[in-house]
KEKE-3310 file (N, C-alpha, C; in steps of 0.2 Angstrom, whole numbers, plus 5000, padded with zeros to 4 digits):
npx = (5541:5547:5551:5555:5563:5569:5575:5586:5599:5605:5608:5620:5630:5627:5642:5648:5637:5634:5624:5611:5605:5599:5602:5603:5618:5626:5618:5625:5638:5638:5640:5639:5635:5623:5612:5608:5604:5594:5579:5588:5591:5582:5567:5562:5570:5564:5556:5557:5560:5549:5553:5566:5581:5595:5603:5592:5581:5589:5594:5580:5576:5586:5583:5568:5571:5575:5564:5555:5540:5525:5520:5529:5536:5548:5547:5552:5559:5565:5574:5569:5562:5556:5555:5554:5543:5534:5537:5531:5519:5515:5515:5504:5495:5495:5489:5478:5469:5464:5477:5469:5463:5455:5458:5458:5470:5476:5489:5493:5496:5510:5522:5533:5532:5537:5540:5528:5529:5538:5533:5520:5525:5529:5518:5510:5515:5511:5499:5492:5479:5476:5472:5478:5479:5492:5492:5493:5493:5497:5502:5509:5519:5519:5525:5526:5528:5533:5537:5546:5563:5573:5571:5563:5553:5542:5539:5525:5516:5499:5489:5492:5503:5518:5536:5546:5559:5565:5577:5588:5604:5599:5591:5579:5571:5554:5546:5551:5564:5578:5595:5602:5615:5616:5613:5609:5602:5591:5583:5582:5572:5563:5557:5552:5543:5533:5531:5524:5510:5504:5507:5499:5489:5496:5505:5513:5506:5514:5513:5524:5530:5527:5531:5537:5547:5550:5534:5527:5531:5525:5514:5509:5510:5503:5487:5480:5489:5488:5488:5484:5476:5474:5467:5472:5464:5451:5436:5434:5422:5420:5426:5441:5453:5466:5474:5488:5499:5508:5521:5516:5504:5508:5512:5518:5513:5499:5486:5476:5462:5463:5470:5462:5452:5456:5457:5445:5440:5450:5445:5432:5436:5438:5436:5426:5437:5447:5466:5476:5489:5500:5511:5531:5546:5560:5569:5583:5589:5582:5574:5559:5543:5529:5509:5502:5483:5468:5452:5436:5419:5415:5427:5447:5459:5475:5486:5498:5515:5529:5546:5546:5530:5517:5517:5504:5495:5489:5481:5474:5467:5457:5448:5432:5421:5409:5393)
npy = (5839:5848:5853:5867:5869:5857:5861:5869:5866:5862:5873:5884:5897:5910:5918:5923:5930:5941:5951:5944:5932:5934:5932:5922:5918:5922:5912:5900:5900:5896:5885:5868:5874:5879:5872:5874:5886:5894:5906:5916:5916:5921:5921:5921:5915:5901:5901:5890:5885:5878:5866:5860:5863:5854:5858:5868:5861:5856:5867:5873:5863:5864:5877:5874:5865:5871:5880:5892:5894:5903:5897:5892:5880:5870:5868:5851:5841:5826:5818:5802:5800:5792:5778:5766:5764:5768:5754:5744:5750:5747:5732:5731:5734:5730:5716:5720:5726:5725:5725:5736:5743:5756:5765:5776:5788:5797:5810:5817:5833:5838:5846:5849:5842:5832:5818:5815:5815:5806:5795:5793:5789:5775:5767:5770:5765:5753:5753:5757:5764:5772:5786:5801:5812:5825:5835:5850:5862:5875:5878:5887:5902:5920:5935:5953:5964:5982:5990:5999:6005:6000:5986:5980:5970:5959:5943:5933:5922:5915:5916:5930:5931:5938:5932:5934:5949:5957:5968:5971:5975:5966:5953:5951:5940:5940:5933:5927:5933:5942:5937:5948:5949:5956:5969:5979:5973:5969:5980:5983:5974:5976:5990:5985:5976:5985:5993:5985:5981:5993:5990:5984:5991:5997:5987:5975:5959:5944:5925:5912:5898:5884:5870:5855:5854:5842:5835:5846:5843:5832:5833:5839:5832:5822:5818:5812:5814:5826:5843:5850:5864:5857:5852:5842:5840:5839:5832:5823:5823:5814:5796:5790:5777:5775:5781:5794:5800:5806:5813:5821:5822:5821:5816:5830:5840:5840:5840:5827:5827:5833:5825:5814:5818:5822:5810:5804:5812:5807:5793:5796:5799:5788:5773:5757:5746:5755:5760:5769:5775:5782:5789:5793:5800:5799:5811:5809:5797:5797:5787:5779:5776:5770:5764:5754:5756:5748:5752:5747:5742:5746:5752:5755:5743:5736:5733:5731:5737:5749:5751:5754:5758:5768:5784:5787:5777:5767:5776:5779:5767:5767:5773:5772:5771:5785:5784)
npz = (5605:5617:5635:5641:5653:5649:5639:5643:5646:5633:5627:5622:5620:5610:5608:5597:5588:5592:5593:5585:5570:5556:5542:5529:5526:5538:5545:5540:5541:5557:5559:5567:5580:5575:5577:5593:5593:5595:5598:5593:5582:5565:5563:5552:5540:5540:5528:5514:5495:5483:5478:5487:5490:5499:5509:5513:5519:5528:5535:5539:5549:5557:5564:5567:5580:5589:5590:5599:5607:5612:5622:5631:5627:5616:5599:5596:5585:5577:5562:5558:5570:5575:5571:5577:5581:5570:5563:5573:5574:5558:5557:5566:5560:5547:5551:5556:5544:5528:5513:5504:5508:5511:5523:5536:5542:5557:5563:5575:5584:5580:5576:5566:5557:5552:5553:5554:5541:5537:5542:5535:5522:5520:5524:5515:5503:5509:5510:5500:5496:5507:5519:5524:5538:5545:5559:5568:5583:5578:5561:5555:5556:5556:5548:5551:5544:5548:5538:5538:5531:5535:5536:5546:5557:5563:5572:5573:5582:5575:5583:5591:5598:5601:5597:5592:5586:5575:5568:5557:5563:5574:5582:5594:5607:5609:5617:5629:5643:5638:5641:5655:5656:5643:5642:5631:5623:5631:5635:5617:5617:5628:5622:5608:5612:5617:5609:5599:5601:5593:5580:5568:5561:5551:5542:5534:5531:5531:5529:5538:5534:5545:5542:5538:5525:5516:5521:5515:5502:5499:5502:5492:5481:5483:5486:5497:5506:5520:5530:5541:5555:5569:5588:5600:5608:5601:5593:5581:5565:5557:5559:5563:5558:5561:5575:5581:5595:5601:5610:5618:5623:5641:5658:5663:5655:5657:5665:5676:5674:5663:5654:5652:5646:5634:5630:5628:5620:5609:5608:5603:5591:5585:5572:5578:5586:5581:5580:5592:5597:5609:5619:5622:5619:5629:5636:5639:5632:5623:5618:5614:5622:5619:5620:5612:5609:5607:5601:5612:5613:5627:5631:5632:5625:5628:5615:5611:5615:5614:5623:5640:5640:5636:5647:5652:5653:5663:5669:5655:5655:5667:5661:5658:5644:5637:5638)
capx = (5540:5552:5551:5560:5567:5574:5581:5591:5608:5608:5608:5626:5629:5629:5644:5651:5632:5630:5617:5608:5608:5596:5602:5605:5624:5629:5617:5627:5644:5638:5642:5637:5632:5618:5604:5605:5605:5584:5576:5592:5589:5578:5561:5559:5573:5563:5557:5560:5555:5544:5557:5568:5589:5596:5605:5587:5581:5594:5593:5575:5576:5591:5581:5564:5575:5575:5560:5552:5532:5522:5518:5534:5539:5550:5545:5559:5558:5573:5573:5569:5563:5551:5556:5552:5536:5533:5537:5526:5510:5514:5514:5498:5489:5494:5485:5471:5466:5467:5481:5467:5458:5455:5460:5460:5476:5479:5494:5490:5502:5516:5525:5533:5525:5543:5540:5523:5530:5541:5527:5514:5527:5529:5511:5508:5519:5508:5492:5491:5473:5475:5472:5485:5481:5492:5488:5494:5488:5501:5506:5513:5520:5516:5529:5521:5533:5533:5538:5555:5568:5580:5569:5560:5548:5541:5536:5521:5509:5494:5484:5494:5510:5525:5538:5552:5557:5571:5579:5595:5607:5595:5586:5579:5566:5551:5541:5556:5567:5585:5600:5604:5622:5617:5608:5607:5598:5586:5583:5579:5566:5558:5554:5550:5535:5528:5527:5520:5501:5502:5511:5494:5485:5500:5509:5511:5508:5517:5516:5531:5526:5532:5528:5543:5548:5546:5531:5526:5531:5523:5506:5507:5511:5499:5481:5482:5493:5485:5492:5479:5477:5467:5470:5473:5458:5444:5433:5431:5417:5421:5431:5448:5456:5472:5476:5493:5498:5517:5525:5510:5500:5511:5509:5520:5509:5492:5484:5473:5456:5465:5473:5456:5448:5462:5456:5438:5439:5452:5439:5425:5437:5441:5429:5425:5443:5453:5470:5476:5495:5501:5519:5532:5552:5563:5576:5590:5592:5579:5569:5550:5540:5521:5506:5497:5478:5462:5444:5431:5414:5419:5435:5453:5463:5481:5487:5508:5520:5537:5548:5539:5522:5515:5517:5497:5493:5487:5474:5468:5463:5453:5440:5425:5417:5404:5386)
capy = (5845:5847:5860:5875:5867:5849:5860:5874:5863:5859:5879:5887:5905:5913:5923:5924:5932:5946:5954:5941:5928:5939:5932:5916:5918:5920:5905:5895:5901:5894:5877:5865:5876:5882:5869:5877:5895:5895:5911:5921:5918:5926:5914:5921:5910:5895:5898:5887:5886:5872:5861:5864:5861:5850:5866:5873:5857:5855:5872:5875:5858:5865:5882:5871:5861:5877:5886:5892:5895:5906:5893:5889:5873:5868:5863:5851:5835:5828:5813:5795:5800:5785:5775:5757:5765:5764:5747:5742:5753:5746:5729:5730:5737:5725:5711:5721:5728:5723:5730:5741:5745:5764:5769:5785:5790:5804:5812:5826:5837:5835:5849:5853:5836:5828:5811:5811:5812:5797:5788:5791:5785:5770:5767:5771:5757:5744:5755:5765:5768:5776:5794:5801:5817:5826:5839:5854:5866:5879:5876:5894:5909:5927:5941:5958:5969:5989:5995:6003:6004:5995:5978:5978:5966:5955:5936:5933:5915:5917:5919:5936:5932:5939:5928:5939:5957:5958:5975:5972:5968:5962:5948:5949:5935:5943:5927:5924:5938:5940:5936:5951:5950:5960:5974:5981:5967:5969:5989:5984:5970:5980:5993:5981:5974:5994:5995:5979:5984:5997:5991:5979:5994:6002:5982:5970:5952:5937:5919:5909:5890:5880:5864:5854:5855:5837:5836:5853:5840:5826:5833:5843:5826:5818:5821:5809:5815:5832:5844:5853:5863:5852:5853:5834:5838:5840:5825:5823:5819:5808:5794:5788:5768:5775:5791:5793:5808:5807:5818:5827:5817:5817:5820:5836:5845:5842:5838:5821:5827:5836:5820:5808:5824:5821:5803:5804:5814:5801:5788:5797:5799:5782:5769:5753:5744:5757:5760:5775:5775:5786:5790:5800:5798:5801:5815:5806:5790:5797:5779:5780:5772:5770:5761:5755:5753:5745:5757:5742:5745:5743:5757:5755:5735:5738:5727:5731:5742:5748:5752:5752:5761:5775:5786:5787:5769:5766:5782:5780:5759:5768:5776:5769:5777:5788:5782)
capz = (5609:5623:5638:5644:5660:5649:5633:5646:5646:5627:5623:5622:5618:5604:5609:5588:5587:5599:5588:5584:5564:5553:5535:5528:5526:5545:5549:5536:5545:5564:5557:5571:5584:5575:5578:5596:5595:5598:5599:5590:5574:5563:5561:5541:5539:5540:5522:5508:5491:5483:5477:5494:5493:5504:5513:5512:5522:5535:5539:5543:5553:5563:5566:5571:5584:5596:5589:5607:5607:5618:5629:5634:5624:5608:5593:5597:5583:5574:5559:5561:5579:5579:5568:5582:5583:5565:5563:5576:5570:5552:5559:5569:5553:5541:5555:5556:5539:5521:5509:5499:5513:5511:5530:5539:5548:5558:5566:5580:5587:5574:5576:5559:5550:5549:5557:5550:5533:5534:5543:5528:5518:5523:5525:5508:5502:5510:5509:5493:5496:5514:5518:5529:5541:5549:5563:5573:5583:5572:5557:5551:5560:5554:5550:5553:5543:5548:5532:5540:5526:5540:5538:5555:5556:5571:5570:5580:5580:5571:5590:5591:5604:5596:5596:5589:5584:5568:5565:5556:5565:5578:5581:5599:5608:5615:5622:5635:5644:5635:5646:5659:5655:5637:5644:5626:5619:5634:5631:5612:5616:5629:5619:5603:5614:5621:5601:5597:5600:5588:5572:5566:5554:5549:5542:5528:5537:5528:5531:5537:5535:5551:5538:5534:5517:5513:5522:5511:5494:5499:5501:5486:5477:5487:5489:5500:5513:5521:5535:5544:5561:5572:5591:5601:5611:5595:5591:5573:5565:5553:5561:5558:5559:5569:5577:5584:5599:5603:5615:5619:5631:5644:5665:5664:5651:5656:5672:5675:5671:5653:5649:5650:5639:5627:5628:5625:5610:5604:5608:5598:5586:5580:5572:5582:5583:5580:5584:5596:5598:5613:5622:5623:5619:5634:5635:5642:5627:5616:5616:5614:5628:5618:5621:5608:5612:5603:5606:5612:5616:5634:5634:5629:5626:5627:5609:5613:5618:5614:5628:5645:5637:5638:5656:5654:5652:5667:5667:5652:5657:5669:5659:5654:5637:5640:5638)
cpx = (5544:5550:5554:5566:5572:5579:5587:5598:5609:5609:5615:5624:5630:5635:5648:5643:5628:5623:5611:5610:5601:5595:5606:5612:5628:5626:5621:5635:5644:5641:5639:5632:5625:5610:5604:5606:5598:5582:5581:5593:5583:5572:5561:5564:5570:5558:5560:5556:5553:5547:5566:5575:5590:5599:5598:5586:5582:5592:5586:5574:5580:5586:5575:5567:5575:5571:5554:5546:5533:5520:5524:5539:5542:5547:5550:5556:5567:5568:5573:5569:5559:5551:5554:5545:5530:5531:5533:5517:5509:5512:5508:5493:5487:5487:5477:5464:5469:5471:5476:5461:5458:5453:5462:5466:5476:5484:5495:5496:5510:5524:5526:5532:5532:5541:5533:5522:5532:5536:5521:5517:5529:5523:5509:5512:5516:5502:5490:5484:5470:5474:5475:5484:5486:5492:5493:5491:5492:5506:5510:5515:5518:5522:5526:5529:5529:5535:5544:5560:5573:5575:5567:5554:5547:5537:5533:5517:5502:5488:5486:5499:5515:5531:5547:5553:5566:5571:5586:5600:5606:5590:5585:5573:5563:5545:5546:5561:5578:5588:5602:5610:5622:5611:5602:5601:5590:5580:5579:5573:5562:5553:5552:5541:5530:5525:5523:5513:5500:5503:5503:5490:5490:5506:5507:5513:5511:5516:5523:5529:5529:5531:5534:5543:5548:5539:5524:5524:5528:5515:5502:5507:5506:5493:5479:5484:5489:5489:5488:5480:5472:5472:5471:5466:5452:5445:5433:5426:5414:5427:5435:5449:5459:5473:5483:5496:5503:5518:5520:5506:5502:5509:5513:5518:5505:5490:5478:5468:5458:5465:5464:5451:5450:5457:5450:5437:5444:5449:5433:5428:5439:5434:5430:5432:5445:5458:5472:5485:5498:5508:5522:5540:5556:5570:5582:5594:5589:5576:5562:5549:5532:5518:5502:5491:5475:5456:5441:5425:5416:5425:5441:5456:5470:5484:5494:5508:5527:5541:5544:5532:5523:5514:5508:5495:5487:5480:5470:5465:5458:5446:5437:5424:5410:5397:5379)
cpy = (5844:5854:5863:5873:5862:5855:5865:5872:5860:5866:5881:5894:5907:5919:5925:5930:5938:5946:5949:5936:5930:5936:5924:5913:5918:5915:5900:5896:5899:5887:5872:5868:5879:5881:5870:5883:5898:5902:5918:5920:5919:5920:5916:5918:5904:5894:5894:5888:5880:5867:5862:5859:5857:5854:5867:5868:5857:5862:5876:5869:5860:5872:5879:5869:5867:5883:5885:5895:5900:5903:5890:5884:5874:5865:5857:5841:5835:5820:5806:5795:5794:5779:5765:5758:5763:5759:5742:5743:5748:5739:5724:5731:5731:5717:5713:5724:5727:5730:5737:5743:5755:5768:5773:5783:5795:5805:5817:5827:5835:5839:5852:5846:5830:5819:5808:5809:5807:5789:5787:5787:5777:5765:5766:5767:5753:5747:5760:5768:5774:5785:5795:5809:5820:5833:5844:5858:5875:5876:5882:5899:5916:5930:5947:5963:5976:5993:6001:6000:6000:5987:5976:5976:5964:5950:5933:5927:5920:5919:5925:5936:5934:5937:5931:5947:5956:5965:5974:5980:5964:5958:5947:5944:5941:5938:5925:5932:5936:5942:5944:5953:5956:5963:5979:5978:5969:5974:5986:5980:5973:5984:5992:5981:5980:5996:5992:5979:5988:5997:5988:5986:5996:5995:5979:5965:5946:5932:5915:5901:5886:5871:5862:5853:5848:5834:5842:5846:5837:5827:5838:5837:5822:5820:5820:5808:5823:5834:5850:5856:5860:5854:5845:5836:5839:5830:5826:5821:5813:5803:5790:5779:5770:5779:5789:5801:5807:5812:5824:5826:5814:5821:5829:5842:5846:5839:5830:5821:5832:5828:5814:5813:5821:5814:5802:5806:5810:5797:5790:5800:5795:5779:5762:5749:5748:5759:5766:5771:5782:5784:5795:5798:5802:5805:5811:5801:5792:5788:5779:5773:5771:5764:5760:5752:5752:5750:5749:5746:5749:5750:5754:5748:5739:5732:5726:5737:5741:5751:5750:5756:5767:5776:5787:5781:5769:5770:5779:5773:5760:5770:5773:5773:5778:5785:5786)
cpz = (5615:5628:5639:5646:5655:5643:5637:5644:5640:5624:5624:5620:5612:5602:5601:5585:5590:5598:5585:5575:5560:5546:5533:5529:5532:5547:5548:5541:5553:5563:5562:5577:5581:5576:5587:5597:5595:5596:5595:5584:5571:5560:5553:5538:5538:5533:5518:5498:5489:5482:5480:5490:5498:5511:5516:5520:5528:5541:5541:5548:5559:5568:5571:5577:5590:5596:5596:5606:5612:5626:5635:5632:5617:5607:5590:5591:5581:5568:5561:5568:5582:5575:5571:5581:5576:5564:5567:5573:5564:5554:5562:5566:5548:5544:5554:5550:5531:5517:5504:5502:5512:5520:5530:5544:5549:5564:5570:5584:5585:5574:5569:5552:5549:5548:5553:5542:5531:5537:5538:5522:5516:5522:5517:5505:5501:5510:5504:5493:5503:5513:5526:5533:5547:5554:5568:5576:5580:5568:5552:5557:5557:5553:5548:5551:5544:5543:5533:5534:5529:5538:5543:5553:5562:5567:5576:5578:5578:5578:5593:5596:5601:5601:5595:5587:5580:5565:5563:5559:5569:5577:5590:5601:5609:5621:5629:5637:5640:5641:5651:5658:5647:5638:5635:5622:5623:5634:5624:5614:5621:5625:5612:5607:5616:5614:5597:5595:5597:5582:5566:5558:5550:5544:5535:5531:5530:5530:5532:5538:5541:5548:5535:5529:5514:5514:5515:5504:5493:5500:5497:5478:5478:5490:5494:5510:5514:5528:5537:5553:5564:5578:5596:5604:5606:5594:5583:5571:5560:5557:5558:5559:5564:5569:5582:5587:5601:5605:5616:5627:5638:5652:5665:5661:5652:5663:5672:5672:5663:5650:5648:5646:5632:5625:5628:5619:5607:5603:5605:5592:5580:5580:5576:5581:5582:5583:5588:5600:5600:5615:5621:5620:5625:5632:5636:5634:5621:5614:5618:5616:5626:5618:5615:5609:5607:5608:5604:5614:5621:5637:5629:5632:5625:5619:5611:5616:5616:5619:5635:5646:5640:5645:5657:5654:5657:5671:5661:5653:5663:5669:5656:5647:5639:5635:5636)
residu = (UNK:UNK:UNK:UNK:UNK:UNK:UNK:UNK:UNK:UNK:UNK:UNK:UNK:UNK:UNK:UNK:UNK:UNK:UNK:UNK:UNK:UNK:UNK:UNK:UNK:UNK:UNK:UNK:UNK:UNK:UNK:UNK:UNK:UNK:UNK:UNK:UNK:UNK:UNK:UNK:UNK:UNK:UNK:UNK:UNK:UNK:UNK:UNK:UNK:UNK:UNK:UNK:UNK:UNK:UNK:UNK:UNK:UNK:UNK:UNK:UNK:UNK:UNK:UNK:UNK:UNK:UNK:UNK:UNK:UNK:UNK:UNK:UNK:UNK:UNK:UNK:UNK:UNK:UNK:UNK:UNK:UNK:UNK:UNK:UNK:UNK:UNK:UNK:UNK:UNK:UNK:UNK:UNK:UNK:UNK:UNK:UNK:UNK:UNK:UNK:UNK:UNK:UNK:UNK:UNK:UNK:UNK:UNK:UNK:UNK:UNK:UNK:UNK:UNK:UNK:UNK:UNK:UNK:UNK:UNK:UNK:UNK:UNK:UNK:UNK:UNK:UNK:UNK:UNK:UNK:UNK:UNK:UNK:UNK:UNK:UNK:UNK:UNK:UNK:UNK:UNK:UNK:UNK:UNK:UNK:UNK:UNK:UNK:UNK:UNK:UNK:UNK:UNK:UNK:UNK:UNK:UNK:UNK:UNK:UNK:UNK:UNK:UNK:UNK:UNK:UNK:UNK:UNK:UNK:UNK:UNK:UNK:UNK:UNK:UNK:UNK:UNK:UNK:UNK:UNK:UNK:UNK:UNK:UNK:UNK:UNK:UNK:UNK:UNK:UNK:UNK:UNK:UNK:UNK:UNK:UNK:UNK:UNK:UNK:UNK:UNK:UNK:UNK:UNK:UNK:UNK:UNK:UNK:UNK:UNK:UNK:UNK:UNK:UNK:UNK:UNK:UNK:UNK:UNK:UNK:UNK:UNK:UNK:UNK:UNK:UNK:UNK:UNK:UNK:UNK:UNK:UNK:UNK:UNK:UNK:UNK:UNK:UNK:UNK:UNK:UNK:UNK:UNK:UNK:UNK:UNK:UNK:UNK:UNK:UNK:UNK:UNK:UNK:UNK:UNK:UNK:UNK:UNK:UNK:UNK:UNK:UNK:UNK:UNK:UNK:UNK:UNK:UNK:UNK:UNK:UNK:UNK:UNK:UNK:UNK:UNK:UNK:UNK:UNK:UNK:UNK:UNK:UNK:UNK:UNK:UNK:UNK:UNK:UNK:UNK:UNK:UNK:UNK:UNK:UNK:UNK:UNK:UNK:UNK:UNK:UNK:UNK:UNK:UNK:UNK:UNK:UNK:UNK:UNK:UNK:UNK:UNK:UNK:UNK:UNK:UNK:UNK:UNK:UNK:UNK:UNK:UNK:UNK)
# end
């Protein structure tokens, strides 16, 4: 997940795209520039079918990589983004649990599951008996077609923000204002959103999965691996071995008494000993900085770290467990 402010200076313009990228064929033609063209291509793009191309693949990865929420944030991953972190988890597992141990893992705030697919896989190697969740707080988007002969739809999250508006040859944002330099653009999304509250009786709503397509494979091959929404602050009630919360938990997203929220319902969601691996990757190098904890009676042990831990560290060794 990345903010507003960090992805500004990696987006270019779409000047080859006034109108917006509506159809598979012009996305296929951006060539390079297209993993940042954000909010101007058309999210119903991000289907695939069930036995996804490598085209298919690429280009729902490129589309996620700049796909902008209501709250402000991308849904910004890429491959092999934790791959140190991995290695260490797997590492710390093997020490603490036998190979045919039937461990819970889950993976909260995933985004489009990428990272958690290469990490189940992995996992599943050395723990065929594991069960593998993991978790977002959206894992699909909606498109609210109008039934206009032109193809006009709108692509809104499932809590009702609309996200986008697609009338061939437009694809304008509406969670963000479009640039002032294209008044045109601004005119169409105005009056996209004055219309928005009224199209709901009148619609055929479709699913668009935000679930990546090997992700998607892997837990239809695997009963095993699951991909559920859960939000990072929910406690479970069955609890897990290790729970892991990457680029979530961090000081710029949630305020002090969020973040030890966060961290109680991790702590009543693992069983006694279990692991709870936190941090973040830094925009500049892209090198994950996480802390890997032990739940004791007592509160939280640090076991390692990769980089210089998690920017919560030091918060969360303050809290007690509640009594």
């Amino acid at each position: 997940m990345r903010s507003a402010a960090k992805l500004k200076r990696m987006k270019p313009k779409l000047s080859a795209f006034t109108f917006g990228i509506y159809d598979r064929a012009q996305y296929l033609k951006m060539g390079a520039e297209r993993r940042y063209s954000g909010g101007r291509v058309a999210y119903n793009l991000l289907r695939v079918g069930e036995e996804p191309s490598t085209e298919e693949i690429r280009m729902f990865e490129d589309i996620c990589f700049t796909l902008r929420v209501s709250n402000g944030t991308w849904r910004t991953t890429f491959r092999d983004r934790f791959g140190d972190v991995d290695a260490m988890a797997l590492s710390l597992m093997q020490s603490a649990f036998p190979r045919d141990a039937p461990i819970r893992i889950q993976d909260r705030a995933v985004s489009s599951g990428l990272t958690s697919c290469q990490w189940a896989r992995g996992l599943f190697a050395v723990f065929p008996a594991a069960e593998f969740e993991a978790s977002d707080l959206m894992t699909e988007l909606l498109e609210v077609s109008t039934g206009a002969s032109r193809g006009e739809s709108y692509v809104m999250e499932p809590g009702g923000a609309a996200l986008q508006y697609i009338c061939p040859p437009f694809v304008v944002a509406l969670n963000y204002p479009e640039s002032w330099r294209n008044p045109l653009l601004r005119l169409i999304a105005a009056r996209a959103r004055k219309r928005f509250p009224g199209i709901n009786g009148k619609s055929t709503v479709l699913p668009i999965s935000c679930v990546h397509p090997e992700a998607q494979v892997l837990a239809r091959a695997n009963p095993n691996f699951t991909v559920v929404v859960r939000s990072v602050f929910d406690q479970t009630p069955e609890p897990c071995d290790v729970l892991r919360t990457m680029n979530i938990l961090n000081l710029s997203y949630f305020s002090r008494e969020q973040l030890l929220a966060a961290a109680d319902a991790i702590y009543g969601s693992l069983r006694p000993d279990g692991i709870w691996i936190v941090g973040k990757t830094r925009e500049d190098d892209f090198t994950n900085h996480t802390t890997f904890f032990r739940r004791r009676d007592t509160g939280w042990e640090v076991l390692d770290r990769t980089g210089s831990g998690s920017e919560i560290e030091d918060l969360i060794l303050t809290r007690q467990p509640a009594r």
